[in-house]
C-alpha positions as CSV (number, residue, x, y, z in Angstrom):
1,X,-0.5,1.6,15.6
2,X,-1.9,3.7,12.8
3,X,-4.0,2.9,10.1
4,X,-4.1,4.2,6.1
5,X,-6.2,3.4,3.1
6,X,-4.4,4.1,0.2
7,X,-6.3,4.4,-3.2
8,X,-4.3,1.8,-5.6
9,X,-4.9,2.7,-9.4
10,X,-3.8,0.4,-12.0
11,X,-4.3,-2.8,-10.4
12,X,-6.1,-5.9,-12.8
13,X,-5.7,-9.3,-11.6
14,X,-3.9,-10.9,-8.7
15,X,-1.2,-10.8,-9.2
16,X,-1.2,-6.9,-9.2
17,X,-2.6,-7.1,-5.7
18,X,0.3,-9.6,-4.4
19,X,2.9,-6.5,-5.9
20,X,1.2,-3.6,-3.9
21,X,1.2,-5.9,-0.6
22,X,4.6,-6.6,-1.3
23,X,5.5,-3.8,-1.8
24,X,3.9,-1.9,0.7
25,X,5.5,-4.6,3.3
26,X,8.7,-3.7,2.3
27,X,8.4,-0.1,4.0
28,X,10.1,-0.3,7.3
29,X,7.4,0.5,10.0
30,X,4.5,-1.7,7.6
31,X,3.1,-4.5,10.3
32,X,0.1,-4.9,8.4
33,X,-1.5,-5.0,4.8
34,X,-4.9,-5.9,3.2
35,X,-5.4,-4.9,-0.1
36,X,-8.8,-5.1,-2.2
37,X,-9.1,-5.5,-5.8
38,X,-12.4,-4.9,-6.1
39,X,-12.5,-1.9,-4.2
40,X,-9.0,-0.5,-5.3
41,X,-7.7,-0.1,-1.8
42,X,-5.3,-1.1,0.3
43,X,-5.9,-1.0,4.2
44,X,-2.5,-0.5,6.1
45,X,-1.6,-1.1,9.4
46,X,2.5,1.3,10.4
47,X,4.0,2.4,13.3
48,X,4.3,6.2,12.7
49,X,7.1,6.7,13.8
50,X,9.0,4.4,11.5
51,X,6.8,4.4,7.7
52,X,5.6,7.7,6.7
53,X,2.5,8.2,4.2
54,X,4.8,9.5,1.6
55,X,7.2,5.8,2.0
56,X,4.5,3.7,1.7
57,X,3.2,5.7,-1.7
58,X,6.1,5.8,-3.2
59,X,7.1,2.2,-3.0
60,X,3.6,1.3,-4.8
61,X,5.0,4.1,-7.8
62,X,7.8,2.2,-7.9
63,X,6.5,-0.8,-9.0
64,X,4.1,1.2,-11.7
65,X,0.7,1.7,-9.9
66,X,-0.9,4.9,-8.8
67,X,-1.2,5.8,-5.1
68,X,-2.8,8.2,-3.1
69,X,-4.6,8.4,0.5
70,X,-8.3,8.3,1.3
C-alpha cells in the first residue's frame, strides 16, 4: 500500500472537505482517505498498481479544487 499527500487549494468549509474525500474515493485503487482543512491536505492511502498520482488529481480538478503532490 502507498501513501500520498496531496496539496488541496480551494477548500472553505466542510463541506468542501466531504467533496475531495469523495472524490478522491472514487479513484479505483483509493482504500483510504484523510483530508485536513486546516492544513489543506489530504493524506491518501492506493494500491499503485490500480490509482495513479495523476487519477487521483484529476478527480479533485474535477470537482473545482486545485491539486498537487507534496
Amino acid at each position: 500500500m502507498d501513501e500520498i499527500l496531496l496539496n488541496i487549494e480551494g477548500m472553505t468549509c466542510g463541506h468542501c472537505v466531504m467533496t475531495v474525500t469523495r472524490a478522491l474515493q472514487g479513484v479505483t485503487g483509493v482504500k483510504k482517505v484523510k483530508v485536513d482543512l486546516e492544513k489543506g491536505i489530504a493524506k491518501v492511502k492506493f494500491n499503485s498498481k490500480e490509482a495513479t498520482i495523476e487519477s487521483m488529481i484529476n478527480a479533485v480538478v474535477e470537482f473545482g479544487y486545485k491539486a498537487t503532490a507534496v
